[in-house]
N, C-alpha and C positions, 0 to 999 in steps of 0.2 A: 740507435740502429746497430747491425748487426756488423755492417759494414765497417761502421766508427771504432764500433769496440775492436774487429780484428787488425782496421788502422793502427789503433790506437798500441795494443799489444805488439805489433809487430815492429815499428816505431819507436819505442819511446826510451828505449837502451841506446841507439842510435842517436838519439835526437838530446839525447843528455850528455853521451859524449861528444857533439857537435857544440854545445852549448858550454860545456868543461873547459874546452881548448879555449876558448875567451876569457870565462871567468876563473878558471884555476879552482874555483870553490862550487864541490858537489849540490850542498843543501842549495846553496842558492841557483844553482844548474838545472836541478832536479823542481824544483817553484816555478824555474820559468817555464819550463817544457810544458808542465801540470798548467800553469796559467795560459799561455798557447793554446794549449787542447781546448782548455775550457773555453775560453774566449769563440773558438773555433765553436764548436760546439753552440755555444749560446746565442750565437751569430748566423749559424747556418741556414735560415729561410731566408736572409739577406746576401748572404756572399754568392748565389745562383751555381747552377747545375754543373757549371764547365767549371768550377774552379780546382787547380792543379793544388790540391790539398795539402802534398806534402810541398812543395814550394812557399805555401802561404804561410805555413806553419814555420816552416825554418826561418823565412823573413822575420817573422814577429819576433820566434827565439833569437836571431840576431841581434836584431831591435834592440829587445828587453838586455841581451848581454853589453851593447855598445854602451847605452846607457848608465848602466851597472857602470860600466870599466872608467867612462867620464865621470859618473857622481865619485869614486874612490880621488881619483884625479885630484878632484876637484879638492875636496875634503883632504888629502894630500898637500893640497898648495896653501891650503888654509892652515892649518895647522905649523906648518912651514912658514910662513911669513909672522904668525902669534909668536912662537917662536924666537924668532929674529926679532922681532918686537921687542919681546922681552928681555932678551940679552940689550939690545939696542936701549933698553928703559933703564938697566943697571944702572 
């Protein structure tokens, strides 16, 4: 719809740099926002008439970035302790 697209356009500079400030890295900034929309979009006869779109949308891109920032974390910690391992294995 007509509406989406000018959502969408008006938005989505915004909602990448809202998404950046998390993850520090654009491409993957730039996937979430794109994944967001779409999700939003592909969802839309279920999410009903009152829903505050751009609120929903930045939730999700939150989401997607917290998640992001724990899998590094994590993969972080891992690598870190292989590591120590290996020194430890000497």
């Amino acid at each position: 719809s007509n509406d989406f697209n000018n959502f969408y356009i008006n938005n989505y500079s915004k909602f990448v740099r809202f998404a950046y400030s998390y993850t520090k890295d654009m491409p993957v900034s730039e996937d979430f926002v794109t994944e967001s929309f779409m999700s939003c979009w592909i969802n839309r006869d279920t999410l009903g008439k009152n829903l505050n779109l751009k609120a929903y949308i930045l939730t999700s891109i939150k989401n997607k970035c917290l998640n992001h920032i724990r899998n590094i974390q994590i993969q972080k910690n891992i690598l870190k302790k292989m590591s120590e391992y290996s020194i430890w294995e000497r």
